[in-house]
C-alpha positions as CSV (number, residue, x, y, z in Angstrom):
1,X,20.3,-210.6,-21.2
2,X,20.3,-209.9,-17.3
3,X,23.4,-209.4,-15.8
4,X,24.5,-212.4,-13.4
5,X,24.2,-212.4,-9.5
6,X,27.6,-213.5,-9.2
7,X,30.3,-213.8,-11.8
8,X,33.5,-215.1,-11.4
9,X,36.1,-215.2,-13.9
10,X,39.4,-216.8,-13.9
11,X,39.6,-217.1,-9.9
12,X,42.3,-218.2,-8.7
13,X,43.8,-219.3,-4.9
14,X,46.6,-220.5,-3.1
15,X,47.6,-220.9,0.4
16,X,51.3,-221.2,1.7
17,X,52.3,-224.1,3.8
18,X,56.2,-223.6,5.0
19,X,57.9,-222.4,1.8
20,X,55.7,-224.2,-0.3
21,X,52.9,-222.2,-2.6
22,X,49.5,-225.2,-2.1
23,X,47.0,-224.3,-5.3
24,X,43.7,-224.8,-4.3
25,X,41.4,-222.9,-6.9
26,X,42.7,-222.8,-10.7
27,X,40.9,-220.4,-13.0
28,X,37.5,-221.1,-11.6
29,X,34.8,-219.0,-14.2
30,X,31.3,-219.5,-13.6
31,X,28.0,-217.1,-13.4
32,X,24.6,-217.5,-11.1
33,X,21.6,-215.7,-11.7
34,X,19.3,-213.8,-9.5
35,X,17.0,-216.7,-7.1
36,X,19.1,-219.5,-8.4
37,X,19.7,-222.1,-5.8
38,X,23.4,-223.6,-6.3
39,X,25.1,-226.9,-4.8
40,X,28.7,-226.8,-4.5
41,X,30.2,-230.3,-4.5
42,X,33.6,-232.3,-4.4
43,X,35.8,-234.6,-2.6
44,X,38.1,-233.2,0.9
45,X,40.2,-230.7,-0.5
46,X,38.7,-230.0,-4.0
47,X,38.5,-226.2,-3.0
48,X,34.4,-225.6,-2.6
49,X,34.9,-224.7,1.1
50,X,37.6,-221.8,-0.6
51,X,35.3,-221.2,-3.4
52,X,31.9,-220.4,-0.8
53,X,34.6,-218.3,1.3
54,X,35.6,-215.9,-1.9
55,X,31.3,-215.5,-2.8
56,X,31.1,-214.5,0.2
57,X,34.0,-212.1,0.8
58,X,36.0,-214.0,3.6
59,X,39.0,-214.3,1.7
60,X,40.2,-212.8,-1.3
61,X,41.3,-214.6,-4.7
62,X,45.1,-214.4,-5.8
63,X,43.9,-213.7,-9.3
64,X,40.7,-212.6,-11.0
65,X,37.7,-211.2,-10.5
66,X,34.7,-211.9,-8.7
67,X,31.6,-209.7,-8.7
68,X,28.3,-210.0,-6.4
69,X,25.4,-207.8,-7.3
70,X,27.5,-205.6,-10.2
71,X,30.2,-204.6,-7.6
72,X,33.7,-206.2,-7.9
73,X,34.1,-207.4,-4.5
74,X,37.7,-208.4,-4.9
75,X,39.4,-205.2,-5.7
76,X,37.6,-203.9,-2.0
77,X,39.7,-202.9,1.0
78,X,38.9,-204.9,4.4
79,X,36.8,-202.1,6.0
80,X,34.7,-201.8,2.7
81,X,34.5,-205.8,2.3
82,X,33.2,-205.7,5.7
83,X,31.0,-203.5,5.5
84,X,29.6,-205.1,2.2
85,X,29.6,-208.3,3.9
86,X,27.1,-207.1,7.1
87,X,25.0,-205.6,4.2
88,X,24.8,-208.5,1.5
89,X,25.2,-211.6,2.7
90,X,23.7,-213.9,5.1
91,X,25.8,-216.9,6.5
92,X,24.9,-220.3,7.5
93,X,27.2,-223.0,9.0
94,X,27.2,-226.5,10.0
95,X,27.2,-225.7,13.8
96,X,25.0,-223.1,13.6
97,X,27.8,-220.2,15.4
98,X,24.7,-219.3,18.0
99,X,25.6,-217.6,20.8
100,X,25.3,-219.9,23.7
101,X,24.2,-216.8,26.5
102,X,21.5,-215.4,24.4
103,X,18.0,-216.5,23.6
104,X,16.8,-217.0,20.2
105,X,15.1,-213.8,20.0
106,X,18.7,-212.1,20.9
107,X,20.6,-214.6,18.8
108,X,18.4,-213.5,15.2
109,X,18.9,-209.5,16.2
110,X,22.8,-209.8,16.6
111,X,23.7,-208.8,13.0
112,X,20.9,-205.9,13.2
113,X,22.8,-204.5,16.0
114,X,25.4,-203.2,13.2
115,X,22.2,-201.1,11.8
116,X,20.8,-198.1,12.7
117,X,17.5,-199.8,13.5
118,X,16.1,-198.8,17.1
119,X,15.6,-202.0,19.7
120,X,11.8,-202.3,19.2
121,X,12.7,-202.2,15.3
122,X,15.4,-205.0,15.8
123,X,12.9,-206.9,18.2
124,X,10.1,-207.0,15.5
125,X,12.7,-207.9,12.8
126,X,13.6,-210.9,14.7
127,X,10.2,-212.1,15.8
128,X,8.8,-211.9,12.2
129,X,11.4,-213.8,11.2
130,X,11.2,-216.8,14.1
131,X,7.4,-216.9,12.6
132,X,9.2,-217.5,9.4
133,X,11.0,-220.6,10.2
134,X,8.4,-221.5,12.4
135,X,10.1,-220.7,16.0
136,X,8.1,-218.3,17.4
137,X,6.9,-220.2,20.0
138,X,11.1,-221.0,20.8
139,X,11.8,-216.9,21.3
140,X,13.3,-217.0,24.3
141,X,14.9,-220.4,24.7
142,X,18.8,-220.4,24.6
143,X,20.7,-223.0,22.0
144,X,21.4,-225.5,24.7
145,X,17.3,-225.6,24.8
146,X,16.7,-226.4,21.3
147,X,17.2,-229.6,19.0
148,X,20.0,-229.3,16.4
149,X,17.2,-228.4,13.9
150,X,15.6,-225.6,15.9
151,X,18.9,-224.3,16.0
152,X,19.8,-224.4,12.3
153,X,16.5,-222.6,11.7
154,X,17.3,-219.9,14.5
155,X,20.6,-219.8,12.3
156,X,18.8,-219.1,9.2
157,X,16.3,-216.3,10.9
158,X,19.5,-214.8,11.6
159,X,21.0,-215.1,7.9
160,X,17.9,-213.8,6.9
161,X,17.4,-210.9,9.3
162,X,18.8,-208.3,7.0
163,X,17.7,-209.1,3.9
164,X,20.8,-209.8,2.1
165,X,21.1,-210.4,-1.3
166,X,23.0,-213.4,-1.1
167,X,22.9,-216.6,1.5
168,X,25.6,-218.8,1.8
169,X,25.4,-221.9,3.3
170,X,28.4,-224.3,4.6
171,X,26.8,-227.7,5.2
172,X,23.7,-226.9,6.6
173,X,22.4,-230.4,7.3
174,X,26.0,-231.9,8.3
175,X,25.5,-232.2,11.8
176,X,21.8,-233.1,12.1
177,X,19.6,-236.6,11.6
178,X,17.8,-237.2,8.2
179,X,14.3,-236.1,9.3
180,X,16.1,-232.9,10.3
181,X,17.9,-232.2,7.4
182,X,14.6,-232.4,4.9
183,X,13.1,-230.2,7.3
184,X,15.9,-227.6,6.8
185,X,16.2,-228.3,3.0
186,X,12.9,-227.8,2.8
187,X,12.9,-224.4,4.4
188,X,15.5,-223.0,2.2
189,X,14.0,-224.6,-0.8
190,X,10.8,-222.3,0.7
191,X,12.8,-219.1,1.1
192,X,14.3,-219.6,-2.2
193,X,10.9,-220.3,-4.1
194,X,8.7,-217.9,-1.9
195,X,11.1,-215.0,-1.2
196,X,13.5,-215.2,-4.5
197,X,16.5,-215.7,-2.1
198,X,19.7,-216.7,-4.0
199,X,21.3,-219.5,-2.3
200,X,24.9,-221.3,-2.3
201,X,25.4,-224.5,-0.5
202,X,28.3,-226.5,0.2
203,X,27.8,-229.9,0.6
204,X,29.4,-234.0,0.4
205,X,25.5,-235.0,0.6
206,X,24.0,-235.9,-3.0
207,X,20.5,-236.0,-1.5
208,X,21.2,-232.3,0.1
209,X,22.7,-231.0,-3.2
210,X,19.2,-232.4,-4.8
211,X,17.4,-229.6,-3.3
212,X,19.1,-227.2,-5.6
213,X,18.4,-226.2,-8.8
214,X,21.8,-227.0,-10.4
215,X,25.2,-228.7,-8.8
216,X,28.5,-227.6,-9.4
217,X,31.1,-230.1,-9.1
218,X,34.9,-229.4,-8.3
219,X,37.9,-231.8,-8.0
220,X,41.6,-231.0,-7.4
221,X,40.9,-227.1,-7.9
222,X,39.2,-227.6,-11.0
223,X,35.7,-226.9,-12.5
224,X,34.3,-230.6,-13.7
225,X,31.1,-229.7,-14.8
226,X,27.5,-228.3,-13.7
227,X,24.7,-229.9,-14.4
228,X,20.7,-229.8,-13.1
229,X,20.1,-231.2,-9.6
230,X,17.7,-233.5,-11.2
231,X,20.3,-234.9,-13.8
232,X,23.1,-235.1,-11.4
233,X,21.1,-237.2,-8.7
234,X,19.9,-239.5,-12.0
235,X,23.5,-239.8,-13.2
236,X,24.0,-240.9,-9.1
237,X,21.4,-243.6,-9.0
238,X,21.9,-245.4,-12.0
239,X,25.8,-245.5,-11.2
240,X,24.7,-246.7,-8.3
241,X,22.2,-249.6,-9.1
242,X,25.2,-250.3,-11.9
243,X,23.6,-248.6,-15.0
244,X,25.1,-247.2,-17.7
245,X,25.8,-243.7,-18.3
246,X,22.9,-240.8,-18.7
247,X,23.3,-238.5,-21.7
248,X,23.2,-234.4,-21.4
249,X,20.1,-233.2,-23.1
Protein backbone atom coordinates (compact mmCIF):
# COMPACT_ATOMS: atom_id res chain seq x y z
CA UNK A 1 0.00 0.00 0.00
CA UNK A 2 1.27 3.57 -0.99
CA UNK A 3 2.44 5.59 1.64
CA UNK A 4 -0.02 8.71 2.51
CA UNK A 5 0.55 12.41 1.29
CA UNK A 6 0.06 13.59 4.69
CA UNK A 7 -0.29 11.67 7.97
CA UNK A 8 -1.00 12.94 11.05
CA UNK A 9 -1.02 11.08 14.13
CA UNK A 10 -2.09 12.01 17.55
CA UNK A 11 -1.80 15.99 16.85
CA UNK A 12 -2.29 17.90 19.32
CA UNK A 13 -2.62 22.03 20.01
CA UNK A 14 -3.13 24.58 22.53
CA UNK A 15 -2.88 28.16 22.68
CA UNK A 16 -2.38 30.24 25.99
CA UNK A 17 -4.81 32.97 26.87
CA UNK A 18 -3.46 34.91 30.26
CA UNK A 19 -2.58 31.91 32.53
CA UNK A 20 -4.91 29.75 31.06
CA UNK A 21 -3.73 26.66 28.64
CA UNK A 22 -7.08 26.94 25.57
CA UNK A 23 -7.09 23.23 23.79
CA UNK A 24 -7.86 23.52 20.48
CA UNK A 25 -6.77 20.24 18.59
CA UNK A 26 -7.03 16.84 20.72
CA UNK A 27 -5.25 13.80 19.26
CA UNK A 28 -6.26 14.57 15.65
CA UNK A 29 -5.03 11.18 13.47
CA UNK A 30 -5.94 11.17 9.90
CA UNK A 31 -4.11 10.26 6.41
CA UNK A 32 -4.67 11.76 2.67
CA UNK A 33 -3.46 10.35 -0.33
CA UNK A 34 -1.61 11.66 -3.21
CA UNK A 35 -4.41 13.94 -5.64
CA UNK A 36 -6.98 13.61 -3.00
CA UNK A 37 -9.06 16.70 -2.71
CA UNK A 38 -10.10 17.24 1.16
CA UNK A 39 -12.80 19.60 2.83
CA UNK A 40 -12.12 20.66 6.25
CA UNK A 41 -15.38 21.58 8.08
CA UNK A 42 -16.81 22.72 11.55
CA UNK A 43 -18.46 25.29 13.50
CA UNK A 44 -16.24 28.93 14.82
CA UNK A 45 -13.61 27.56 16.87
CA UNK A 46 -13.74 23.71 16.14
CA UNK A 47 -9.88 23.99 15.24
CA UNK A 48 -9.83 23.43 11.16
CA UNK A 49 -8.35 26.91 10.73
CA UNK A 50 -5.37 25.39 13.37
CA UNK A 51 -5.52 22.09 11.65
CA UNK A 52 -4.90 23.72 7.77
CA UNK A 53 -2.11 25.95 9.60
CA UNK A 54 -0.07 22.67 11.03
CA UNK A 55 -0.52 20.80 7.04
CA UNK A 56 0.96 23.54 6.01
CA UNK A 57 3.77 24.29 8.42
CA UNK A 58 2.58 27.67 9.93
CA UNK A 59 2.47 26.50 13.33
CA UNK A 60 3.71 23.66 15.01
CA UNK A 61 1.63 20.90 17.00
CA UNK A 62 2.22 20.56 20.91
CA UNK A 63 2.24 16.83 20.48
CA UNK A 64 2.59 14.37 17.64
CA UNK A 65 3.63 14.02 14.48
CA UNK A 66 2.67 15.19 11.24
CA UNK A 67 4.42 14.21 8.04
CA UNK A 68 3.98 15.80 4.36
CA UNK A 69 5.53 13.93 1.46
CA UNK A 70 7.55 11.19 3.91
CA UNK A 71 9.32 14.12 5.83
CA UNK A 72 8.22 14.79 9.43
CA UNK A 73 7.65 18.34 9.15
CA UNK A 74 7.11 18.90 12.89
CA UNK A 75 10.41 17.89 14.33
CA UNK A 76 11.90 20.87 11.62
CA UNK A 77 13.73 24.05 12.87
CA UNK A 78 12.09 27.49 11.57
CA UNK A 79 14.74 28.08 8.86
CA UNK A 80 14.21 24.39 7.48
CA UNK A 81 10.23 24.77 7.86
CA UNK A 82 10.60 27.66 5.84
CA UNK A 83 12.44 26.68 3.43
CA UNK A 84 10.15 23.49 3.09
CA UNK A 85 7.30 25.72 3.01
CA UNK A 86 8.54 28.01 -0.20
CA UNK A 87 9.26 24.59 -1.79
CA UNK A 88 6.00 22.41 -1.04
CA UNK A 89 3.23 24.22 -0.53
CA UNK A 90 1.08 26.57 -2.26
CA UNK A 91 -1.36 28.90 -0.23
CA UNK A 92 -4.63 30.31 -0.97
CA UNK A 93 -6.68 32.70 1.23
CA UNK A 94 -9.95 34.23 1.44
CA UNK A 95 -8.63 37.76 0.52
CA UNK A 96 -6.47 36.63 -1.94
CA UNK A 97 -2.99 38.43 0.06
CA UNK A 98 -2.18 40.15 -3.60
CA UNK A 99 0.09 42.76 -3.56
CA UNK A 100 -1.79 45.88 -4.29
CA UNK A 101 1.45 47.83 -6.35
CA UNK A 102 2.05 44.96 -8.66
CA UNK A 103 0.40 43.71 -11.68
CA UNK A 104 -0.80 40.24 -12.05
CA UNK A 105 2.03 39.16 -13.96
CA UNK A 106 4.37 40.49 -10.91
CA UNK A 107 1.97 39.23 -8.27
CA UNK A 108 2.16 35.11 -9.79
CA UNK A 109 6.31 35.53 -9.96
CA UNK A 110 6.61 36.74 -6.22
CA UNK A 111 7.24 33.31 -4.66
CA UNK A 112 9.67 32.42 -7.77
CA UNK A 113 11.70 35.28 -6.69
CA UNK A 114 13.00 32.86 -3.76
CA UNK A 115 14.36 30.49 -6.74
CA UNK A 116 17.21 30.53 -8.68
CA UNK A 117 15.18 30.99 -11.80
CA UNK A 118 16.42 33.99 -14.10
CA UNK A 119 13.66 36.95 -14.83
CA UNK A 120 12.70 35.70 -18.34
CA UNK A 121 12.33 32.15 -16.58
CA UNK A 122 10.11 33.65 -13.77
CA UNK A 123 8.26 35.82 -16.50
CA UNK A 124 7.29 32.58 -18.56
CA UNK A 125 6.39 30.73 -15.40
CA UNK A 126 3.91 33.21 -14.62
CA UNK A 127 2.39 33.79 -17.98
CA UNK A 128 1.86 30.00 -18.52
CA UNK A 129 0.25 29.96 -15.54
CA UNK A 130 -2.33 33.15 -16.11
CA UNK A 131 -3.21 31.04 -19.41
CA UNK A 132 -3.96 28.37 -16.91
CA UNK A 133 -6.65 30.11 -15.00
CA UNK A 134 -7.57 31.85 -17.86
CA UNK A 135 -5.98 35.46 -17.10
CA UNK A 136 -3.75 36.03 -19.67
CA UNK A 137 -5.41 38.63 -21.17
CA UNK A 138 -5.45 40.38 -17.27
CA UNK A 139 -1.28 40.27 -17.08
CA UNK A 140 -0.75 43.51 -16.39
CA UNK A 141 -3.74 44.78 -14.51
CA UNK A 142 -3.19 45.49 -10.73
CA UNK A 143 -5.77 43.87 -7.99
CA UNK A 144 -7.74 47.04 -7.62
CA UNK A 145 -8.41 46.33 -11.65
CA UNK A 146 -9.79 42.90 -11.24
CA UNK A 147 -13.28 41.35 -9.93
CA UNK A 148 -12.89 39.40 -6.63
CA UNK A 149 -12.79 36.29 -8.87
CA UNK A 150 -9.98 37.35 -11.21
CA UNK A 151 -8.20 37.90 -8.19
CA UNK A 152 -8.67 34.56 -6.50
CA UNK A 153 -7.57 33.03 -9.79
CA UNK A 154 -4.35 35.42 -9.94
CA UNK A 155 -4.14 33.96 -6.26
CA UNK A 156 -4.17 30.46 -7.38
CA UNK A 157 -1.56 31.08 -10.44
CA UNK A 158 0.55 32.09 -7.75
CA UNK A 159 -0.08 28.97 -5.44
CA UNK A 160 0.62 27.09 -8.34
CA UNK A 161 3.66 28.79 -9.68
CA UNK A 162 6.16 26.49 -8.09
CA UNK A 163 4.72 23.35 -8.41
CA UNK A 164 4.20 22.43 -4.93
CA UNK A 165 3.17 19.29 -3.71
CA UNK A 166 0.54 20.39 -1.56
CA UNK A 167 -2.17 23.45 -1.93
CA UNK A 168 -3.87 24.65 0.82
CA UNK A 169 -6.73 26.56 0.68
CA UNK A 170 -8.46 28.86 3.55
CA UNK A 171 -11.91 29.71 2.31
CA UNK A 172 -11.44 30.27 -1.12
CA UNK A 173 -14.90 31.36 -2.14
CA UNK A 174 -15.72 33.28 1.33
CA UNK A 175 -15.59 36.59 0.06
CA UNK A 176 -16.94 36.32 -3.52
CA UNK A 177 -20.73 35.97 -5.07
CA UNK A 178 -22.17 32.49 -6.01
CA UNK A 179 -21.43 32.63 -9.75
CA UNK A 180 -17.88 33.35 -8.62
CA UNK A 181 -17.39 30.82 -6.30
CA UNK A 182 -18.35 27.76 -8.86
CA UNK A 183 -16.16 29.40 -11.19
CA UNK A 184 -13.25 29.01 -8.68
CA UNK A 185 -14.44 25.55 -7.44
CA UNK A 186 -14.42 24.62 -10.61
CA UNK A 187 -10.96 25.50 -11.38
CA UNK A 188 -9.44 23.69 -8.50
CA UNK A 189 -11.63 20.81 -9.05
CA UNK A 190 -9.73 21.13 -12.81
CA UNK A 191 -6.17 21.41 -11.33
CA UNK A 192 -6.99 18.69 -9.05
CA UNK A 193 -8.41 16.26 -11.88
CA UNK A 194 -6.12 17.48 -14.69
CA UNK A 195 -2.82 18.16 -12.93
CA UNK A 196 -3.12 15.52 -9.79
CA UNK A 197 -2.80 18.49 -7.41
CA UNK A 198 -3.54 17.46 -3.72
CA UNK A 199 -5.83 19.99 -2.28
CA UNK A 200 -7.03 21.00 1.38
CA UNK A 201 -9.85 23.41 1.86
CA UNK A 202 -11.22 25.00 4.76
CA UNK A 203 -14.63 25.92 4.53
CA UNK A 204 -18.41 26.73 6.67
CA UNK A 205 -19.93 26.30 2.93
CA UNK A 206 -21.56 22.67 2.36
CA UNK A 207 -21.94 23.42 -1.31
CA UNK A 208 -18.04 24.44 -1.48
CA UNK A 209 -16.99 21.41 0.57
CA UNK A 210 -19.08 19.33 -2.30
CA UNK A 211 -16.41 19.92 -4.63
CA UNK A 212 -14.14 17.64 -2.79
CA UNK A 213 -13.72 14.29 -2.84
CA UNK A 214 -14.29 13.55 0.96
CA UNK A 215 -15.17 16.06 4.00
CA UNK A 216 -13.67 16.01 7.23
CA UNK A 217 -15.72 17.32 9.96
CA UNK A 218 -14.31 18.73 13.34
CA UNK A 219 -16.19 19.98 16.46
CA UNK A 220 -14.69 21.26 19.84
CA UNK A 221 -11.10 19.92 18.86
CA UNK A 222 -12.29 16.64 17.90
CA UNK A 223 -12.31 14.40 14.81
CA UNK A 224 -16.37 13.58 14.15
CA UNK A 225 -16.15 11.77 11.25
CA UNK A 226 -15.09 11.75 7.35
CA UNK A 227 -17.26 10.77 4.98
CA UNK A 228 -17.53 11.24 0.81
CA UNK A 229 -18.50 14.74 -0.46
CA UNK A 230 -21.35 13.07 -2.09
CA UNK A 231 -22.66 11.34 1.14
CA UNK A 232 -22.13 14.27 3.34
CA UNK A 233 -24.12 16.81 1.03
CA UNK A 234 -26.95 13.81 0.82
CA UNK A 235 -26.90 13.48 4.63
CA UNK A 236 -27.29 17.67 4.31
CA UNK A 237 -30.39 17.71 2.09
CA UNK A 238 -32.43 15.26 3.49
CA UNK A 239 -31.82 16.79 7.11
CA UNK A 240 -32.78 19.64 5.49
CA UNK A 241 -36.11 18.81 3.66
CA UNK A 242 -36.76 16.92 7.23
CA UNK A 243 -35.73 13.26 6.18
CA UNK A 244 -34.54 10.78 8.12
CA UNK A 245 -31.17 9.73 8.45
CA UNK A 246 -28.81 8.23 5.50
CA UNK A 247 -26.89 4.96 6.23
CA UNK A 248 -22.88 4.52 5.63
CA UNK A 249 -22.40 2.07 2.82
Amino acid sequence: MPEALISLSDVVKSYRRGQQSVPVLSRISFDIGEGEFLALMGPSGSGKSTLLNLIAGLDRPDAGRIKVAGEEISSLSESQLADWRARHIGFIFQFYNLMPVLTAQENVELPLLLTGLSARARRERAALLLQLVGLSDRSDHRPSELSGGQQQRVAIARALVTDPTLIVADEPTGDLDRDSAADILALLQRLNRDLNKTIVMVTHDSRAAAAAHAIMHLDKGELESVASAQLSVARETCAAAGGGNIADN
